[in-house]
KETORTI-798765 format. One record per residue: residue number from 1; residue in three letters; x, y, z of N, C-alpha, C, O, CB in turn. Coordinates in steps of 0.02 Angstrom, whole numbers, always signed. Glycine has a CB too. Example, Ala and Ser with C-alpha at 12.3 -4.5 7.8 and 13.67 -1.06 7.14 Angstrom:
PT  1  ALA  +660  -284  +390  +615  -225  +390  +660  -165  +390  +712  -166  +423  +565  -224  +452;
PT  2  SER  +642  -112  +354  +684  -53  +357  +645  +2  +394  +670  +57  +402  +704  -30  +286;
This chain:
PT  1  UNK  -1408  -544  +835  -1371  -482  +827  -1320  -491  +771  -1281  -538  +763  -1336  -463  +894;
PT  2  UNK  -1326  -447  +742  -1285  -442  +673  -1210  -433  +675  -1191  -379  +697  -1310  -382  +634;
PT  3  UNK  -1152  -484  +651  -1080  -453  +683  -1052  -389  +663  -1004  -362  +693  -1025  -498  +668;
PT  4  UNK  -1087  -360  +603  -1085  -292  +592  -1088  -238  +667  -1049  -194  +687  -1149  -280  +542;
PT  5  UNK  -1138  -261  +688  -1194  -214  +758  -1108  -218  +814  -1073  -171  +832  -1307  -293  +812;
PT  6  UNK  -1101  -277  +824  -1064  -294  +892  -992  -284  +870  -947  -295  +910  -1077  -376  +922;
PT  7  UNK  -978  -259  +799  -907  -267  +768  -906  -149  +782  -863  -107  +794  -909  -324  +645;
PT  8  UNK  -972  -151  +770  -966  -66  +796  -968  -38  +867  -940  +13  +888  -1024  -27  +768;
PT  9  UNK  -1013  -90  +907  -990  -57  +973  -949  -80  +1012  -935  -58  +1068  -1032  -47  +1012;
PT  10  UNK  -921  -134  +979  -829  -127  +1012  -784  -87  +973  -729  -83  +999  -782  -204  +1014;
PT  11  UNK  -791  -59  +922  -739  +1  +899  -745  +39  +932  -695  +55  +963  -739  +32  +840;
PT  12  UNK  -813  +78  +947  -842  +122  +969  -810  +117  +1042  -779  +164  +1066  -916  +116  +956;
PT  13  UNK  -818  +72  +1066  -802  +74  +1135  -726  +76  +1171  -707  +92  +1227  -833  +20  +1156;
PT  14  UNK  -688  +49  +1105  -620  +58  +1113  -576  +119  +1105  -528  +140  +1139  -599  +20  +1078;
PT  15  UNK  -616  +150  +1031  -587  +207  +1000  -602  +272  +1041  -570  +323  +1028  -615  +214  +928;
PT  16  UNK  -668  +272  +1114  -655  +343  +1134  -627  +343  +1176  -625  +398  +1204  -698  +385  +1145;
PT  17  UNK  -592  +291  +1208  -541  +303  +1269  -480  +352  +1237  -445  +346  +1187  -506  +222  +1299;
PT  18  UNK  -483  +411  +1298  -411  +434  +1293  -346  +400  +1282  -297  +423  +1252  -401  +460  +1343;
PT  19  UNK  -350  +355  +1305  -274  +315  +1329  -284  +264  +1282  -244  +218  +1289  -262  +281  +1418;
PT  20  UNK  -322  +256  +1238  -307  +193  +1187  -307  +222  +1117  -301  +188  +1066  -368  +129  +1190;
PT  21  UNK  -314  +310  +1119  -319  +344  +1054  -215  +388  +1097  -184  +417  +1053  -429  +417  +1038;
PT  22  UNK  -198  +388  +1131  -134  +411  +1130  -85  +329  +1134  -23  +335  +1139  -125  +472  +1199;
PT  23  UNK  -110  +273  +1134  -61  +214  +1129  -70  +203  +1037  -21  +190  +1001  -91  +132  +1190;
PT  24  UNK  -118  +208  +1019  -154  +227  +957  -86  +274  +899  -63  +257  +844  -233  +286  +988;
PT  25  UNK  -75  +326  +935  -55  +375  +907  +27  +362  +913  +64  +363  +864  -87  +439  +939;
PT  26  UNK  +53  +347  +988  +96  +299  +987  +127  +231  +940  +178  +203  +921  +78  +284  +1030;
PT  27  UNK  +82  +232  +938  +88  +151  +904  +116  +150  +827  +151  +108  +798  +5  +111  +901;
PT  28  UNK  +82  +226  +801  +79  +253  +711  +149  +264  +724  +186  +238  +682  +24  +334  +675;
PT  29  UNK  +186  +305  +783  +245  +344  +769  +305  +311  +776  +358  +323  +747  +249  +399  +807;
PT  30  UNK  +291  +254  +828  +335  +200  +831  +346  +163  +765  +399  +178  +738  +312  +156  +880;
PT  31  UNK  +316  +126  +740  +307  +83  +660  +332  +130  +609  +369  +113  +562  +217  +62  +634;
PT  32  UNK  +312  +187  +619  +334  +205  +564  +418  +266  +551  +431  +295  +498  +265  +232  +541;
PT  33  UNK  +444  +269  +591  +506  +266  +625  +541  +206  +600  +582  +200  +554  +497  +265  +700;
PT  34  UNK  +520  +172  +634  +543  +90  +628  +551  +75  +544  +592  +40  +516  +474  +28  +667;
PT  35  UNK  +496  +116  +517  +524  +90  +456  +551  +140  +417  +556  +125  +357  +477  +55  +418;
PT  36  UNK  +576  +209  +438  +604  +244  +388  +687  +207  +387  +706  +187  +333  +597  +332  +405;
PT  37  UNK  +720  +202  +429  +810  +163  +433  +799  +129  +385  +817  +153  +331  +844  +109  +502;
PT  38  UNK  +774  +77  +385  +763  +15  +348  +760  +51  +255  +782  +24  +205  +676  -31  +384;
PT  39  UNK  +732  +102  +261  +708  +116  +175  +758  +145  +140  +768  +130  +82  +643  +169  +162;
PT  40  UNK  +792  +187  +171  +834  +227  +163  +900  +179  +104  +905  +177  +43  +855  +253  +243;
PT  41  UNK  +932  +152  +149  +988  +86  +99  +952  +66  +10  +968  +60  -49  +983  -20  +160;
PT  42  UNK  +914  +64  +39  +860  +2  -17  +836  +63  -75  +829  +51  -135  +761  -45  +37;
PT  43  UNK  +826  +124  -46  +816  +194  -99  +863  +203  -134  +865  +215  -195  +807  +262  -70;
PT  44  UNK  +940  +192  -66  +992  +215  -127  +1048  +160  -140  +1109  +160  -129  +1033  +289  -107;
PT  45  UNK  +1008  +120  -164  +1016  +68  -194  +1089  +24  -153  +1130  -11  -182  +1022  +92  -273;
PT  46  UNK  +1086  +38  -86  +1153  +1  -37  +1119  -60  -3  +1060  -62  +14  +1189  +59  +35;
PT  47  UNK  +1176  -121  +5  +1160  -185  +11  +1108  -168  +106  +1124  -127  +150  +1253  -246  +6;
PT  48  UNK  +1069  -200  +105  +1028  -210  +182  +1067  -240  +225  +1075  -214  +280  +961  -255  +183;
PT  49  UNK  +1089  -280  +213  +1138  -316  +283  +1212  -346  +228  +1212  -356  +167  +1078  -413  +337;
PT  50  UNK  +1259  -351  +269  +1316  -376  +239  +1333  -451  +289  +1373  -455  +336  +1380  -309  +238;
PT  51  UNK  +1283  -509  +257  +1282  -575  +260  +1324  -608  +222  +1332  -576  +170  +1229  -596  +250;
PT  52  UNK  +1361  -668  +223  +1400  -689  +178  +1323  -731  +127  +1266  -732  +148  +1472  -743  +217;
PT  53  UNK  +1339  -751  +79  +1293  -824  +31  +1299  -858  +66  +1237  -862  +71  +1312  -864  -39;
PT  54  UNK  +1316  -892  +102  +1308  -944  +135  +1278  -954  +192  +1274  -1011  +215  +1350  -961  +141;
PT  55  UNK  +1249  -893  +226  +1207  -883  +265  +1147  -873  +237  +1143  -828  +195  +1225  -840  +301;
PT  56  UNK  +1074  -922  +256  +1011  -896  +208  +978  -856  +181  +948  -849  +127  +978  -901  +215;
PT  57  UNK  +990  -818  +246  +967  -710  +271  +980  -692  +202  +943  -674  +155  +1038  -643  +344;
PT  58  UNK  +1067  -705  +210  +1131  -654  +157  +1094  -684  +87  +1059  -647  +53  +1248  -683  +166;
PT  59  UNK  +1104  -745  +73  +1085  -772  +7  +1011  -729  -3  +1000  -694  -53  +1077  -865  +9;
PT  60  UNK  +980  -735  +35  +898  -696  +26  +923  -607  -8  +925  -581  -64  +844  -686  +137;
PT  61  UNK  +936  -589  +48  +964  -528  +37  +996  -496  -39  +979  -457  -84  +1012  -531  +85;
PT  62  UNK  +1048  -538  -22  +1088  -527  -99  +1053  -544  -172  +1076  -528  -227  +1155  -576  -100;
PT  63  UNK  +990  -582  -159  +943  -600  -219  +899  -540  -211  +891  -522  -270  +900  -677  -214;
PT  64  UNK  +875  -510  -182  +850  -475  -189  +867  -401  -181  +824  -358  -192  +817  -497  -168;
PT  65  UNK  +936  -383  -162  +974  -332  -189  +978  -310  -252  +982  -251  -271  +1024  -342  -177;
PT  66  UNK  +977  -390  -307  +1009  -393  -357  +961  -403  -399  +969  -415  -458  +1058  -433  -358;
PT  67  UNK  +924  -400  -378  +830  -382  -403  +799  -311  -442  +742  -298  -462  +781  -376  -326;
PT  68  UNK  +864  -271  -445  +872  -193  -462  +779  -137  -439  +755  -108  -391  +894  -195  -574;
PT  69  UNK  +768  -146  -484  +690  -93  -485  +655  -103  -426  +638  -59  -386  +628  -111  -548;
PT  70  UNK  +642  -176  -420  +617  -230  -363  +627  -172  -300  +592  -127  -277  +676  -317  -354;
PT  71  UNK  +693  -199  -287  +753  -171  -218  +732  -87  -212  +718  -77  -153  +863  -179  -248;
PT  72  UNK  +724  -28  -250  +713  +3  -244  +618  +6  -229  +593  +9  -173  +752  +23  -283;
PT  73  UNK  +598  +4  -263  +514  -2  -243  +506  -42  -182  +455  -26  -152  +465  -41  -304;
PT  74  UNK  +532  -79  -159  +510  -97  -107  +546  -23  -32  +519  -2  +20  +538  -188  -105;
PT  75  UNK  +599  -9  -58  +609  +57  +1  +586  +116  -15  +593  +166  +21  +680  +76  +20;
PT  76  UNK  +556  +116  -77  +498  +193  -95  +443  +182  -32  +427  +218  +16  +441  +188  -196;
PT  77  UNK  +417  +106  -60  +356  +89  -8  +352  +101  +50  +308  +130  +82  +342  +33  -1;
PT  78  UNK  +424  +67  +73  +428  +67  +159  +433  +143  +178  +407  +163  +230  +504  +24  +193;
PT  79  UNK  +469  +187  +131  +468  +251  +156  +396  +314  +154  +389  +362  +192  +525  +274  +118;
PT  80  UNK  +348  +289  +93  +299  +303  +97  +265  +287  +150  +261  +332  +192  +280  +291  +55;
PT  81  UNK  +228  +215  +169  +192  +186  +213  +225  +224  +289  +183  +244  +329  +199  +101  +202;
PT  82  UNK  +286  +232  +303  +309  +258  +370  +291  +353  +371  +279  +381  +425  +406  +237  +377;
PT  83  UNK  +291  +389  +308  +278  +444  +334  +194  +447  +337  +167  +478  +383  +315  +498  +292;
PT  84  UNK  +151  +410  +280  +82  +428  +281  +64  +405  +342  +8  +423  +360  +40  +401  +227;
PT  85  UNK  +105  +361  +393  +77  +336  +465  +97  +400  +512  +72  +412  +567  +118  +254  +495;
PT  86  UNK  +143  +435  +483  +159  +493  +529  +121  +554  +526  +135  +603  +561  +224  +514  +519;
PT  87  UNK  +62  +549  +476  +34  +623  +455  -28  +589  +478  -57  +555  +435  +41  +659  +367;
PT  88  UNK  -59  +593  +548  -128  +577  +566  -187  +573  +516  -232  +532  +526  -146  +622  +610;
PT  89  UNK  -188  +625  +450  -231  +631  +427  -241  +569  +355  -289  +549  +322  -228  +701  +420;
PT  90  UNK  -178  +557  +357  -164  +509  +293  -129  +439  +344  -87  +407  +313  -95  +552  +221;
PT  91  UNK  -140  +420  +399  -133  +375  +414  -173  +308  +414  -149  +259  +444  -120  +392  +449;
PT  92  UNK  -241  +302  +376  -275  +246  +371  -249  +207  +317  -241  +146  +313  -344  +259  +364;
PT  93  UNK  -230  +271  +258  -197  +261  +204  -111  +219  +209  -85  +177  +172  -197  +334  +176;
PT  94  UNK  -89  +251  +266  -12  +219  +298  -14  +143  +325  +24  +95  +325  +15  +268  +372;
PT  95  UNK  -64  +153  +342  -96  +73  +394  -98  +17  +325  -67  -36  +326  -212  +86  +441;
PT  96  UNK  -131  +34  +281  -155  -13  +226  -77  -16  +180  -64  -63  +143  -233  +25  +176;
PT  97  UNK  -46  +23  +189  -5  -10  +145  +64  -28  +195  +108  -58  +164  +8  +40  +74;
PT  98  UNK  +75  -18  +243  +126  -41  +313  +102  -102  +313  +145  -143  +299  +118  -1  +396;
PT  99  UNK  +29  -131  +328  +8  -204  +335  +55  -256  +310  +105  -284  +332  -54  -214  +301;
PT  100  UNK  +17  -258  +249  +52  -310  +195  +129  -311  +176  +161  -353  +145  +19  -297  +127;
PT  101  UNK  +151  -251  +206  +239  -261  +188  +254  -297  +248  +291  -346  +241  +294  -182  +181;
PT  102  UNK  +232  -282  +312  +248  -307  +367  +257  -380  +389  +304  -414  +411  +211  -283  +398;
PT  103  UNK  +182  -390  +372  +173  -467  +366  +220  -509  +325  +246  -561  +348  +108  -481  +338;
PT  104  UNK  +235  -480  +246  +284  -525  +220  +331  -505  +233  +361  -549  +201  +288  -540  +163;
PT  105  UNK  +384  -466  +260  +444  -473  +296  +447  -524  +369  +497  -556  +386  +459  -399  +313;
PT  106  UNK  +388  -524  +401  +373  -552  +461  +362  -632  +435  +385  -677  +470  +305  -512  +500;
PT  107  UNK  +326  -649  +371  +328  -703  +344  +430  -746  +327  +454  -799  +346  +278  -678  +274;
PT  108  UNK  +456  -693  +289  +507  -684  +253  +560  -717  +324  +587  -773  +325  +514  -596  +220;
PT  109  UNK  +561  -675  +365  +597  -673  +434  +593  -752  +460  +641  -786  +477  +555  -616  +491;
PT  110  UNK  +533  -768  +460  +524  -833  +501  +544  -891  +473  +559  -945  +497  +460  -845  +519;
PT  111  UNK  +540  -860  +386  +565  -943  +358  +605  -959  +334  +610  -1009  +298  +539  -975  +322;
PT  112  UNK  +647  -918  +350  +736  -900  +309  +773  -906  +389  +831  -924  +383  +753  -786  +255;
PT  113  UNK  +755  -895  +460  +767  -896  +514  +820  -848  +523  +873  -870  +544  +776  -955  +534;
PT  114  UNK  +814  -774  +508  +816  -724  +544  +835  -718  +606  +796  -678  +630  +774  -706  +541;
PT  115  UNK  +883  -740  +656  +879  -729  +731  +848  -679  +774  +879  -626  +781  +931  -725  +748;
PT  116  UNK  +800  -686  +799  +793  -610  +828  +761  -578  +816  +752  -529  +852  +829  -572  +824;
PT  117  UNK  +715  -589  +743  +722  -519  +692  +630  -548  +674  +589  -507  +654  +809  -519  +600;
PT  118  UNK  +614  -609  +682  +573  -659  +677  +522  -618  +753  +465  -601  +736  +620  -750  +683;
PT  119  UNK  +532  -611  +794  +504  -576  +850  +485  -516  +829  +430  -504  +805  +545  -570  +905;
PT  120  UNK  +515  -491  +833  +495  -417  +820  +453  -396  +741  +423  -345  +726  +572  -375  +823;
PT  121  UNK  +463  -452  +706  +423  -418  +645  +340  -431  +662  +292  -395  +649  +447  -457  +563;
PT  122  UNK  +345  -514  +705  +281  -525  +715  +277  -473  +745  +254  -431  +707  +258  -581  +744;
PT  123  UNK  +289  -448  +805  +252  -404  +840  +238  -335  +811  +196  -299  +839  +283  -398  +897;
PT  124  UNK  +269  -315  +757  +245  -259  +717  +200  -286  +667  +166  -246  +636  +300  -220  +683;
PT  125  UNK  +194  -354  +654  +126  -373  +626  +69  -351  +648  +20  -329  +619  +117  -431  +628;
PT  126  UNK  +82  -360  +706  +11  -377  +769  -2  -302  +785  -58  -283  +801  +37  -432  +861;
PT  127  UNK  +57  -253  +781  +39  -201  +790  -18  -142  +730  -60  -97  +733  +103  -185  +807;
PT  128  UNK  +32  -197  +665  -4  -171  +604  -97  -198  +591  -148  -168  +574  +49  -202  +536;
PT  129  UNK  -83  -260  +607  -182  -264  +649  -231  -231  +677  -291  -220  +667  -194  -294  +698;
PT  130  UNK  -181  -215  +725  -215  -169  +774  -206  -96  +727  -245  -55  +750  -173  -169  +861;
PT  131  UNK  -184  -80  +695  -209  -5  +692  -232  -14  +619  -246  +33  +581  -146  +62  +708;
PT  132  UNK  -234  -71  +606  -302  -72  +530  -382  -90  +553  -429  -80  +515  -282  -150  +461;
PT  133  UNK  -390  -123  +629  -448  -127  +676  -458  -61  +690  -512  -38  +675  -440  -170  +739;
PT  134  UNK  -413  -20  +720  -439  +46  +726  -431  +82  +683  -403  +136  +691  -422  +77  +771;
PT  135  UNK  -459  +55  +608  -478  +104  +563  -535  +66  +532  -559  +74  +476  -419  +129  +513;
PT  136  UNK  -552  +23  +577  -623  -18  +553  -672  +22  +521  -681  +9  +461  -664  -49  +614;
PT  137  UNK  -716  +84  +555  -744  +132  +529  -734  +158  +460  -777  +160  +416  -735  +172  +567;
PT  138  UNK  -679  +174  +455  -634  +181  +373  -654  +127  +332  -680  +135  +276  -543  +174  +376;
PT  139  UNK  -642  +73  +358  -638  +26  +308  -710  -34  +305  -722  -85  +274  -562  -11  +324;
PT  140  UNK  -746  +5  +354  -805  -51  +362  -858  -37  +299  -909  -69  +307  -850  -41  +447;
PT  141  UNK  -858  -7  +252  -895  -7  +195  -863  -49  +155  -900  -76  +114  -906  +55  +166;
PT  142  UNK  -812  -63  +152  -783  -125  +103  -802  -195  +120  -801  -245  +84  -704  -126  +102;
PT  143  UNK  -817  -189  +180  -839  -256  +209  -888  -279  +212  -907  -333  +190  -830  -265  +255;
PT  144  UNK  -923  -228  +251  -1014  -222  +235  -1050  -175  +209  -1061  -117  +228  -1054  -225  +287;
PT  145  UNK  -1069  -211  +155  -1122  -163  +122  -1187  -200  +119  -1200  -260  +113  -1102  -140  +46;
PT  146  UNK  -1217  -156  +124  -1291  -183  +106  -1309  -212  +55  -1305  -171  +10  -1334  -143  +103;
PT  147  UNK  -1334  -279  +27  -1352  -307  -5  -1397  -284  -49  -1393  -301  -108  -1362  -343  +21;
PT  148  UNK  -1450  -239  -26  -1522  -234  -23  -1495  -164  -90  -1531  -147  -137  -1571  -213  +76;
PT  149  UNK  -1430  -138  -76  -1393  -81  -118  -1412  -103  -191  -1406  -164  -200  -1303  -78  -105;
PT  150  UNK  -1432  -68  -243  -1427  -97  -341  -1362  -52  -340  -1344  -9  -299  -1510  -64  -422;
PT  151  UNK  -1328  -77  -405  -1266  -28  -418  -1301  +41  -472  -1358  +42  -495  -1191  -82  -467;
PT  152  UNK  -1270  +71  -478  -1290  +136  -510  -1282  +103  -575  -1243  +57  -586  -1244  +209  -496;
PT  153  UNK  -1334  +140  -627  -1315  +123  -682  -1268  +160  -725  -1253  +219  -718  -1362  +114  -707;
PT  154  UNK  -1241  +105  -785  -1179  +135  -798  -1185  +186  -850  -1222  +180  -900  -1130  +85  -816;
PT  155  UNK  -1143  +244  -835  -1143  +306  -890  -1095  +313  -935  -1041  +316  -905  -1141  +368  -862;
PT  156  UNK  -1089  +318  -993  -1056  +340  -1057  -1013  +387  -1055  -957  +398  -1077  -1095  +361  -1101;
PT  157  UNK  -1060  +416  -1017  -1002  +513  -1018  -942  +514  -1019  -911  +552  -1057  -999  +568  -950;
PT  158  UNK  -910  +468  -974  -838  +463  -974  -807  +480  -1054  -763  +521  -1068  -817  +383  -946;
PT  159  UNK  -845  +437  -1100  -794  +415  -1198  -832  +482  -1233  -829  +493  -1293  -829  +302  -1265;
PT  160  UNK  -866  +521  -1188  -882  +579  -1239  -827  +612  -1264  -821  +625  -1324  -924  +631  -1211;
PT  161  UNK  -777  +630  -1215  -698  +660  -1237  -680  +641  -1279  -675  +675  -1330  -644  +654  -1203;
PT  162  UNK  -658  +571  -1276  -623  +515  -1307  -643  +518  -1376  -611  +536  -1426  -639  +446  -1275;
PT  163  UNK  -702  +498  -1370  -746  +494  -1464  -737  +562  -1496  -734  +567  -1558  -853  +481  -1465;
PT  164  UNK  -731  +620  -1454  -737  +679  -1473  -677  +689  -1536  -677  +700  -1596  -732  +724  -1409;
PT  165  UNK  -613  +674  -1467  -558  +684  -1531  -543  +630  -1551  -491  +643  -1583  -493  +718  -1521;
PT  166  UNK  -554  +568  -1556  -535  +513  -1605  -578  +538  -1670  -550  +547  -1724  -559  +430  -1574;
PT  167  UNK  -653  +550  -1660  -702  +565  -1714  -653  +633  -1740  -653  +637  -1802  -795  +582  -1683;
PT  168  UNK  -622  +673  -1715  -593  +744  -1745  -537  +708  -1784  -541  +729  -1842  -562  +810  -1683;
PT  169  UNK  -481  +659  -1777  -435  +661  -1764  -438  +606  -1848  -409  +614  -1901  -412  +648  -1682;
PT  170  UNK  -494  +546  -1823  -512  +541  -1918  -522  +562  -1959  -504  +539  -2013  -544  +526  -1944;
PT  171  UNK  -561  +629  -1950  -591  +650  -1995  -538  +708  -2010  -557  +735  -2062  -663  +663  -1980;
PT  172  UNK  -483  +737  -1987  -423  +758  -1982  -390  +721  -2050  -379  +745  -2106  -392  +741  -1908;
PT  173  UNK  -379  +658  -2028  -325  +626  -2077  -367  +607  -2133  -335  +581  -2178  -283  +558  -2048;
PT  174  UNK  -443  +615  -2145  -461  +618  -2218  -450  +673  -2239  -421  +680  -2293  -523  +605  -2236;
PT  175  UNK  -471  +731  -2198  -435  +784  -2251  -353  +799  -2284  -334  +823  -2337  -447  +842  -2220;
PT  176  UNK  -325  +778  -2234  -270  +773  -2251  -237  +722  -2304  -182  +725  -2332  -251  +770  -2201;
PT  177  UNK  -287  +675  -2309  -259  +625  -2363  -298  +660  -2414  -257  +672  -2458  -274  +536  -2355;
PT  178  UNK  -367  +687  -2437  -383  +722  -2495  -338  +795  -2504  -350  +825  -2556  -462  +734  -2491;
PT  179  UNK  -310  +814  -2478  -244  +877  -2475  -205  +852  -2499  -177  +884  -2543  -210  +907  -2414;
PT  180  UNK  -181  +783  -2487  -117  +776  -2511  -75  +804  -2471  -32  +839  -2498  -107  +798  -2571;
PT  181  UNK  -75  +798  -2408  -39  +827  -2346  +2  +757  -2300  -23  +701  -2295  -106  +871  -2292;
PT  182  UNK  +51  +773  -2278  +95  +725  -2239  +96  +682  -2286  +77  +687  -2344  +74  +697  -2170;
PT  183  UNK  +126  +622  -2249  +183  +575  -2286  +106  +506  -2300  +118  +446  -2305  +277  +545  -2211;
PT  184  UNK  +50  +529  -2302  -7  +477  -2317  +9  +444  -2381  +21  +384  -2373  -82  +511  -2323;
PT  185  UNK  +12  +457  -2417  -2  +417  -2476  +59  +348  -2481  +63  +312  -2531  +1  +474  -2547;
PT  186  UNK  +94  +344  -2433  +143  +275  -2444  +108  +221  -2412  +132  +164  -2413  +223  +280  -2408;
């Protein structure tokens, strides 16, 4: 049996329970809640925690406060990833990018020793797992594809535009250099 085969009828079997599509739905509104507070400071450009340097957290923190563009893109993200988890329809999209922030804060947390803070990210790791498993379906063509598939062959059409006005756009500036037009002749 193929782990494709047995990787679908346990989605299948998980995803039509009532009560595991409203812990499901739960689960999106919680995380992503959780991460609008957090984005907010970091958007408008205010310190995340007020640690002294001499605490690892604070030293972390304050390096990456002081990270300018950094500091902001990372609370665009968090604030993106928390509403697309709140709009059911764009939540597979919320899931994929909540993941990977999660994990490295949850990474970040554990090895700078975070009190406290080390718990709970794992467990919004684990939560962010779980609702990228229940978007297996979504995402199971990236994983498996058929081998047996050829790729399409490749088409040109795209540089027809392109050549169109580059080819216009030369033949533009010869006339213009036999005119004696614009600043060509230097």
């Amino acid at each position: 049996m193929k782990i494709e085969t047995v990787l679908d009828g346990l989605h299948a079997s998980v995803t039509r329970r009532r009560w595991t599509q409203l812990f499901t739905a739960f689960v999106r509104v919680l995380l992503g809640l959780a991460f609008i507070p957090p984005s907010i400071p970091k958007i408008m450009h205010k310190p995340f925690t007020v640690l002294p340097d001499s605490n690892p957290v604070g030293a972390y923190f304050n390096a990456l406060y002081n990270t300018g563009y950094y500091y902001d893109f990372l609370g665009w993200s968090q604030l993106i990833a928390a509403i697309l988890l709140l709009i059911p329809r764009t939540s597979h999209i919320g899931t994929l990018i909540f993941f990977p922030i999660i994990v490295n804060i949850a990474v970040l947390t554990s090895s700078v020793g975070f009190k406290g803070t080390w718990a709970i990210t794992i467990l919004m790791s684990l939560a962010g797992l779980y609702l990228v498993c229940w978007e297996y379906d979504r995402l199971k063509p990236i994983v498996f594809r058929s081998r047996s598939q050829r790729a399409s062959g490749y088409s040109w059409q795209f540089l027809t535009i392109p050549l169109f006005f580059a080819a216009g756009g030369f033949a533009m500036s010869g006339i213009w250099r036999l005119m004696m037009l614009g600043n060509l002749s230097n």
